[in-house]
Structures are given as structure tokens and as C-alpha cells.
N, C-alpha and C positions, 0 to 999 in steps of 0.2 A: 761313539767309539765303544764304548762299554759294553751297549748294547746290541753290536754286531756280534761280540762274544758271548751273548745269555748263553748258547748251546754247551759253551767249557764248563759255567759256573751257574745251574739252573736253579740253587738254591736261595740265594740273597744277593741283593745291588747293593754299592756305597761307591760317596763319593765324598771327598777330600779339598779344600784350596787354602791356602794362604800363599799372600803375594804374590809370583810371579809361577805360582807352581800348583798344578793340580792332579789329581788324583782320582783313577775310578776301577772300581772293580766286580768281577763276578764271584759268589762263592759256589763252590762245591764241599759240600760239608764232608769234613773227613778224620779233622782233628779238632778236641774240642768242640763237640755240637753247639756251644752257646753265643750267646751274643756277643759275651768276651773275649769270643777268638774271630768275632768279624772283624772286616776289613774294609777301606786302608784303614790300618790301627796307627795311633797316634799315642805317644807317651810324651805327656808333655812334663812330668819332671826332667826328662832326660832331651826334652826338645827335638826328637825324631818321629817321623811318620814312616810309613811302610807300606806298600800293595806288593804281592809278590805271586807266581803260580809253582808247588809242588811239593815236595814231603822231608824234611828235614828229619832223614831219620835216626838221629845220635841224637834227635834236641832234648830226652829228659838227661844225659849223660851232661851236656852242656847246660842245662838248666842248675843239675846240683854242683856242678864247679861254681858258676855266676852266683847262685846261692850264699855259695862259701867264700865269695868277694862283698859281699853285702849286700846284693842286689835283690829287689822283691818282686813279685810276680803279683799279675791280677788277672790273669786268665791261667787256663792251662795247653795254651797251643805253640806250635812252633815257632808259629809270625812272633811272638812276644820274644822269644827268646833269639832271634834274630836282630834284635832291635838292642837288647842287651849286649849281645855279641859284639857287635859293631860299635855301640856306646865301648865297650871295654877296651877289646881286642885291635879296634882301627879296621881299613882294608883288609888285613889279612885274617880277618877273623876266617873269611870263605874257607882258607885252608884246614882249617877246625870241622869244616862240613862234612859229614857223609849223606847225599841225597840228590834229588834232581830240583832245579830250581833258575828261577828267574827271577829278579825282585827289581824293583823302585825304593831305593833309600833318601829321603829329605832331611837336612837338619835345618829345622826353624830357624835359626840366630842367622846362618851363614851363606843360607840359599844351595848352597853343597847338595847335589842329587848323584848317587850312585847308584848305578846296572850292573848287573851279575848276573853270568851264565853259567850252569854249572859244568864240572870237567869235559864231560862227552857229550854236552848237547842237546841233554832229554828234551827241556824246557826250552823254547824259544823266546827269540824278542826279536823283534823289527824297532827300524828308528827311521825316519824320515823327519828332514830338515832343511826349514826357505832363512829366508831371511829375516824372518820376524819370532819364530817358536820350532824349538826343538819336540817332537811327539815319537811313544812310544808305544808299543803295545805286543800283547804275545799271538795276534794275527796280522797276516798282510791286509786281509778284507776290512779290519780293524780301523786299520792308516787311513785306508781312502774313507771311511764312513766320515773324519773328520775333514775331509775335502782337503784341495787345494794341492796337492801328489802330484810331480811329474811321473805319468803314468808313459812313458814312452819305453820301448824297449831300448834294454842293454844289448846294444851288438856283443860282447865280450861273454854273455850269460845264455843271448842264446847260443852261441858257439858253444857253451859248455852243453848244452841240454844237448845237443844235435852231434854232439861227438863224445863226450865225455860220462856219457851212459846218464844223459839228464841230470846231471850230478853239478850244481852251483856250489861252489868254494864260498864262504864267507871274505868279505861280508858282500858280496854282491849279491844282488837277486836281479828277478828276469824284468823286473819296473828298473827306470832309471835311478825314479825319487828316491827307490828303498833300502836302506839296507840292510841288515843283521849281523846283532851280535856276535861276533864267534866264542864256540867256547870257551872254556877255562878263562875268561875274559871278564875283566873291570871295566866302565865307560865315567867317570866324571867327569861331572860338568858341573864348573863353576863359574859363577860369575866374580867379578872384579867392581872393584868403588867407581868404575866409571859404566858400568851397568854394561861392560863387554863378556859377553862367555865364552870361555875356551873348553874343549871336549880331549879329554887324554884316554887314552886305551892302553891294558897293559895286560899282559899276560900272566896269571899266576900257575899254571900247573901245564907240565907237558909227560908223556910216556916218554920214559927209556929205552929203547931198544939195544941197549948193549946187553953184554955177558958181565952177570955180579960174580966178583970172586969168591965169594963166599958160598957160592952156590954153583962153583964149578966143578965138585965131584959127589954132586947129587946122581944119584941110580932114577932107572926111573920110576922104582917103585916112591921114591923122595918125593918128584913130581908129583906124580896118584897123591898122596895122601897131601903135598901142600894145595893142591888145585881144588881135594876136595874141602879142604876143612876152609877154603878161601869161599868157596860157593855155596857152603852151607850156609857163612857167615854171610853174606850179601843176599841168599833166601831168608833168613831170617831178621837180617836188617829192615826187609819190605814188609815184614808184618802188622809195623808201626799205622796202628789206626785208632780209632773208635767206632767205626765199623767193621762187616764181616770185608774180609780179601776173598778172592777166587782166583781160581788159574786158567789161563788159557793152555788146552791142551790137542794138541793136533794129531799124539800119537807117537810123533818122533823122538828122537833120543836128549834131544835139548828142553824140551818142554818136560818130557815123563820125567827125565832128572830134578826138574823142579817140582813136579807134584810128589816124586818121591822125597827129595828133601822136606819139603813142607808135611808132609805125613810124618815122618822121624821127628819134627818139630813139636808134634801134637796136635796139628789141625784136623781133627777127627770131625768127619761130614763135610771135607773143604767141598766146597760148591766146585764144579770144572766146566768147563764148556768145549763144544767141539764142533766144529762145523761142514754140513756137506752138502752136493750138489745132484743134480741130475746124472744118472749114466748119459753118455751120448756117443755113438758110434762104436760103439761097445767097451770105452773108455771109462771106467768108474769112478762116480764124481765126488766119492767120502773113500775117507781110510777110518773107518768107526773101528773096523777090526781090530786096527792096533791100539786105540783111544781105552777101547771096551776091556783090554787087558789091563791098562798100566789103571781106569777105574775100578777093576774090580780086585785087583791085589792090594791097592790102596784104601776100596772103601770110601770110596767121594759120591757127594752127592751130583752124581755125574749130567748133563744135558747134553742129549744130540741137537743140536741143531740143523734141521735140513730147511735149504732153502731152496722152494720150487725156481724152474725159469721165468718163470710170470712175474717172480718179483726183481727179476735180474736188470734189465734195462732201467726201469720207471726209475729204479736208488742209483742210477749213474748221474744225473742233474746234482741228486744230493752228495754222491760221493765228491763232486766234482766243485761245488758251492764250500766242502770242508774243508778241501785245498787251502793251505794258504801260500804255497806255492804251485804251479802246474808240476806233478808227477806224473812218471812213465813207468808205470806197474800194472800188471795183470792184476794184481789181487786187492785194491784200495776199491771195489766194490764189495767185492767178497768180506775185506775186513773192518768195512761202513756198516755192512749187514748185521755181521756177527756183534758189533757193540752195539748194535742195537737191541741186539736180543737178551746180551748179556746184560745190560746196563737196567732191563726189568726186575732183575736177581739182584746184579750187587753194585759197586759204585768204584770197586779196588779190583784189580787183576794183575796178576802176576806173570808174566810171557819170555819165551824162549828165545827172544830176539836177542841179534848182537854176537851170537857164538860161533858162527860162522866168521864173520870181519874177526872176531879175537882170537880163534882159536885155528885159524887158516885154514877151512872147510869148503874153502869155493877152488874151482875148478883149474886157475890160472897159476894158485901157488905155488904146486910141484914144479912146475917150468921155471918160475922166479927162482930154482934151487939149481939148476943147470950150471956148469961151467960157462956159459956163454951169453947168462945171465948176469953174472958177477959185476961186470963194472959197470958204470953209471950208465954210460950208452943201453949197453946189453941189456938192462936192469930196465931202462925206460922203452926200450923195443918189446921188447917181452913183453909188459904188462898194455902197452897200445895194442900189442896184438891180439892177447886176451879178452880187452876188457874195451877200450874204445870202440864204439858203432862205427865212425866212420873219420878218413882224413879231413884236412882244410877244404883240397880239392873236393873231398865230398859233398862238404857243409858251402860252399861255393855254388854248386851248383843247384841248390836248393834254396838257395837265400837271396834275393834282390840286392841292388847292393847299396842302397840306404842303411839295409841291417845287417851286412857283412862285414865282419872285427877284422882290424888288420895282422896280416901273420896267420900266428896257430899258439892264440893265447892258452888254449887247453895242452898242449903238446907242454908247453912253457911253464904254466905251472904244475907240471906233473914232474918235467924235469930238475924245477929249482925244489922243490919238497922232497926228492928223491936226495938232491944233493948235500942237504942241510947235514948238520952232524948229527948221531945219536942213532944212527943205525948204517951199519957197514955191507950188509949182505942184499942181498935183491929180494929175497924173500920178506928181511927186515923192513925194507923199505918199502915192501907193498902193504905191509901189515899195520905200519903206522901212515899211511894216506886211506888205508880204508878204516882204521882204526877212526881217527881222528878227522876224514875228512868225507867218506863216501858212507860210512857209517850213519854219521852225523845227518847229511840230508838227502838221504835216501833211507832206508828201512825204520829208520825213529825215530824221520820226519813224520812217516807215513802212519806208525803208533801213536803218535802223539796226535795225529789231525785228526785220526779216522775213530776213536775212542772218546775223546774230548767233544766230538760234533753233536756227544751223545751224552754228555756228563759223566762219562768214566774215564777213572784213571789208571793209564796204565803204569806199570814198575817192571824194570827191568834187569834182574838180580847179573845176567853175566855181563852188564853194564859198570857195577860196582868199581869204583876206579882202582882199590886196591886189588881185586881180580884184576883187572885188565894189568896193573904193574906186572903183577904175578907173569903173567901170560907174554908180556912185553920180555920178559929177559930169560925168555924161557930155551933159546937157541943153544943150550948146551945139551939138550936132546938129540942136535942135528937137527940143520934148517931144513935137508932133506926129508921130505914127508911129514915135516910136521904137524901137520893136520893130521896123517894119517895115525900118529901118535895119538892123536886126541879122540879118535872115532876109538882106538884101541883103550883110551884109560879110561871114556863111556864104561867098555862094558866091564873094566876090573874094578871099577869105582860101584858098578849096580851090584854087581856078584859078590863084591866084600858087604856089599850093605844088604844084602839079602832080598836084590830085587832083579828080576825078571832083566838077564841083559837085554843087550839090543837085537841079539841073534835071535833072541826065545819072544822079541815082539815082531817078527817075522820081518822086522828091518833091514 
């Protein structure tokens, strides 16, 4: 199993067991280069073990609290201080977290094993379970290396791929046997004196989408400055490393915002990357021109990437083997390619993903703002209409019916998430299912597989859960055009900070 993952963690293997519980992992060196920040680490005064994949980046802030409780350290990495956390704090320690993350927690004495995903997703986990061994891991290809998987399909997951814009809800995947953590999510598993385990799940953190009183006679210059000084703070939260970070930079206004944050930060010579393709039918296959601006008023040490068509096909096998679930994306070759290249340079990258789901940049939202959107019906019509490929009757007639789910289980959960409480408007309620659920596996599924297949990692600063609150009760702008607000406090946010708006990168 371990070793289905080398590609995540090409740096160092370990593995772990006592009693009923075992443990294995890849490293990617990133925090603390030593051996004292390998893995699974085990602290046996405090009788815990740990394997975990991502970046805990508050852990020195939490390190000198723990500190000042008495606690000692022998490495200087994260994984340590996670281990402390949870000795202290209990389950809720996660809520103490800023970062992306997956872990395996063991306490020795009690056989007690807890899972943790982090708010939005980054990090994954898969679990599958027979009747003899619960097994876990942060790929699906992972699961089967250790055999024994009901590999058969979910009628209900493909109905989501085939209608639901390829989009699987946790925890289901498109195998029977598997299935995945959902975010902001706890799993223990404990066993009992008569050797029986039982598996609980619970949710520790959700977005609000309502309207804060306290923030209901914000201008929107209030806005501008609370969005930016929230997005500064989550670019510079990802800087947490011991090695060099780099950014991924495409040109557009979500990523140049980040290369310009990070330039204000002081990363002078930040490494960037950018990538482009063949012209074809007179179609131009890079936007270097915009990349080449936001490089050279910053001062990075910039790389074009061009990737001929020669190499286009041959890395579709491999894009496809990085999967750990099937995706339906144009650009998971394209963005297989690029961390490959990038992953020669550096091992951390920083990317524009996610701003669009947070900040209602896609195309369907201004309709969710309609009078005839408004109530729940209206609210879940609209967004079928936008955003679903196709009906039941569709997926019906494309499916055998071995593999045809009963109903319109996708219609169904789009309407019960739509109905929950915590968001009243249509618009609200497209922003927390893509926030929270189309987000999650689809575009940062797709970062996390196609990065990791290469040993890099990526970081996603408009990810940052406290950005996204921010952004979540942000409806006293007016649900109408809110996106459109956001394309507009782009460019008041670049021109206060002395940088090239989005008009002047010919965007």
C-alpha cells in the first residue's frame, strides 16, 4: 500500500505496528529535513503514534503554547506537534488547526485510532472495510494494492459522474468497497474489551452562510480591505517550509494576486511557473503575455513552460494512473505535465485555485440571484440547469441497468444540501455545495492528484478556512453579482497595492 504512494512521498518509507494496528508511510521532505521529523513518529512517553499527509501551518504558534504547558519536543516538525495537540487538547484539538491535512492518530494503551480531514478537503483519505480489517490510505489505487476491495461499481456515484458534472459527494466513490473521508470530518475507531470495533464520524467545522450583524453596515471599500488583509494572511500562512515555495502562475487575476501578495511578503527571486501549448487552428495555446507582465513588475524568477504536442498523448496513461478517482477535466494532462516540470525547480507551490467556488466567479451564479431563483424549488432548478450535464432520463439511457441507481439520487442530494439551514438565498446555497462539496472533488481533487504524482505540493491560500468564512457571509454586498463585486475589488485591491490591475494585464 505504501508503495503505491512512492510518487506523493519520493523522499523516505516507514513503517509502524503494534497489536492490532499498523502503520506506513511516504515522506516528502518539507518540514524539518531530519530524521526526527520522519514518519510514522511515535512518542512513546505520551503513548501515541501518527502517519499523516500535509502542512500544519500555525504548528510553531502551537508548538510555544504546548511548550508553555510543559511539553517537550525532539524534532522540530509539525507531525510532532500534532501528537502533542491531541495528547492535550483531545478531538478538538483540529479546531486549533490552520492547514491542509489527513492524519492517522494511534494511542498505544487503548487501541483508539483517529482520522482527520481537514476543512475543505485538500488532503484526502480513502477507507475501505470487510470483515476482518478496517484499511486506510490517501489514494484509492493505494486500497486495492492491499487486495481484497469490493471493486464493483456504485450505481448511485455513477449517476453522479454522468449527471452531476462528475462530481461524487463524500463519502461515496465510484468502487463499491471505498469510501472517503468527508471534510471537516473525525473517524474513530475503537475497539471494545470484547475485541468488537465500532467507527463514529462527526463533524467538526461547517461555513456560514448567513449575514453577521456586525458586519451589516460594512461599505464596500470595508469589504476590499477585510478580503485583502484575510488573503494576505492565508499567502503568507503557505510560506511555512524549509524549503524554497514557488507559485504557479497562469497570468490571471487569482494567481497574479498571489504572486503579488508574496512579493509584498518579501519573497524576492520567488521561482513561478507558467505553462503553454501549441497554437492550433489559429487558436493560441499560452497566455505568456499576461504571465510575462505580472513576472516582470514582480521580479520572479520566472519559467515558461512550453509543452510541445508530442508530449500530449504519451502523459495521458500517466495522468490517468494519478487519478485516484476517474476525473472529467480538460486540463488534468495539462496540469500532470506542468508538475512535472515544476517539481524539477521546487517541491511547494502556491496556486490560484478555489476563487472562483469562493468568490462566485462561474457562470451559473448571477441566475441563482434571480427572483425565480429564490426558493428552494427555483434555487435547485436553476442550478440543474447551469450546472448538471444531463437528467435521470439521460443517465438511463446510457447505463445498463445492472448499473442504473434508482430515482435521481443526484437531483436529491443537491436538493436536501440546498435545504439545510445556514444559507437562505440561491445564490447562498450554490456557494456552499460548491464551496464545500464540488470544490472539494473536483478542482482540489485534481491539485492534489496531479502535483503529488510528482512529489509536489501544492497550497492553496483562497482555500484558507478563515478566507472562505470571510467570503461565506459576505451577502450584505448583494447576492446580486457577487462575483461581479469580486472581479471589481481584483482590480481596487491591485491599484491600492501598486500593482498592475487586471485591465492593464489585458484581462
Amino acid at each position: 500500500m505504501a508503495e503505491a504512494m512512492a510518487p506523493r512521498g519520493p523522499d523516505a518509507a516507514g513503517v509502524w505496528s503494534q497489536g492490532l494496528v499498523a502503520l506506513g508511510h511516504r515522506r516528502l521532505k518539507i518540514i524539518d529535513l531530519s530524521e526526527a521529523g520522519a514518519q510514522p513518529m511515535v512518542d512513546s512517553d505520551l503513548g501515541l503514534a501518527v502517519c499523516w499527509n500535509g502542512c500544519i501551518y500555525n504548528y510553531k504558534d502551537l508548538r510555544h503554547e504546548l511548550t508553555g504547558q510543559g511539553y517537550r519536543f525532539f524534532s522540530h516538525s509539525d507531525t510532532e506537534v500534532l501528537l502533542k495537540a491531541y495528547h492535550h487538547w483531545g478531538d478538538r484539538f483540529v479546531e486549533r488547526l490552520k492547514g491542509m491535512f489527513a492524519f492517522a492518530i494511534v494511542e498505544r494503551d487503548s487501541g483508539r485510532v483517529l482520522l482527520g480531514r481537514d476543512r475543505l478537503g485538500i488532503k484526502p483519505l480513502y477507507l475501505t472495510e470487510d470483515a476482518h480489517r478496517i484499511r486506510f490510505a490517501s489514494s484509492l489505487p493505494a486500497l486495492l494494492a492491499g487486495g481484497g476491495v469490493d471493486t464493483r461499481i456504485d450505481p448511485v456515484a455513477l449517476h453522479h459522474y454522468l449527471s452531476f458534472h462528475s462530481v461524487v459527494p463524500p463519502p461515496r466513490t465510484i468502487l463499491s468497497g471505498v469510501t472517503k473521508v468527508p471534510p471537516a470530518s473525525l473517524v474513530a475507531i475503537e475497539p471494545d474489551s470484547q475485541g468488537k470495533v465500532s467507527r463514529t464520524t462527526t463533524t467538526y467545522w461547517e461555513p456560514d452562510f448567513t449575514r453577521r450583524a456586525e458586519r451589516a453596515d460594512w461599505s464596500e471599500p470595508d469589504w476590499e480591505d477585510a478580503v485583502l488583509a484575510s488573503l494576505r494572511l492565508a499567502v503568507e500562512r503557505r510560506l511555512v517550509a524549509d524549503v524554497p515555495v514557488g507559485c504557479l502562475l497562469s497570468g490571471g487575476v487569482d494567481s497574479s494576486l498571489i504572486v503579488g501578495l508574496l512579493a509584498e511578503a518579501g519573497q524576492h527571486g520567488l521561482a513561478t511557473f507558467s505553462i503553454g501549448f501549441e497554437s492550433v487552428g489559429g487558436v493560441k495555446g499560452d497566455e505568456f503575455k499576461y504571465s510575462d507582465i505580472i513576472a516582470e513588475r514582480f521580479g520572479t524568477d520566472h519559467h515558461q513552460i512550453r509543452i510541445g504536442t508530442d508530449r500530449m498523448l504519451p502523459a495521458l496513461d500517466g495522468a490517468i494512473g494519478a487519478m485516484s478517482e476517474p476525473m472529467v477535466s480538460h486540463d488534468c494532462v495539462a496540469f500532470y505535465l506542468l508538475s512535472q516540470e515544476v517539481a524539477k525547480h521546487v517541491k511547494v507551490v502556491q496556486s490560484g485555485q478555489g476563487a472562483d467556488e469562493v468568490f462566485a466567479g462561474y457562470h451559473w451564479y448571477p441566475p441563482m440571484g434571480n427572483p425565480d431563483a429564490a426558493s428552494l424549488e427555483g434555487s435547485v432548478a436553476s442550478y440543474r440547469k447551469a450546472f448538471f450535464d444531463r437528467d435521470s432520463a439521460g443517465v438511463a439511457a446510457l447505463v445498463t441497468a445492472g448499473y442504473l441507481a434508482d430515482g435521481d439520487p443526484s437531483g436529491q442530494f443537491v436538493t436536501e444540501h440546498f435545504a439545510r439551514a445556514g444559507a437562505a438565498t440561491g445564490v447562498d446555497r450554490a456557494l456552499r455545495l460548491d464551496t464545500t462539496v464540488m470544490l472539494v472533488d473536483d478542482p482540489v481533487k485534481r491539485v492534489d492528484n496531479m502535483t503529488m504524482a510528482w512529489g509536489l505540493e501544492g497550497r492553496v491560500p483562497f482555500l484558507d478556512h478563515e478566507l472562505v468564512e470571510l467570503a461565506a457571509c459576505a451577502g450584505s454586498i448583494g447576492t446580486q453579482g457577487r462575483g461581479r463585486w469580486w472581479r471589481w475589488n481584483h482590480n481596487q485591491d491591485a491599484s491600492r497595492a501598486g500593482w498592475p490591475s487586471s485591465s492593464g494585464c489585458g484581462i
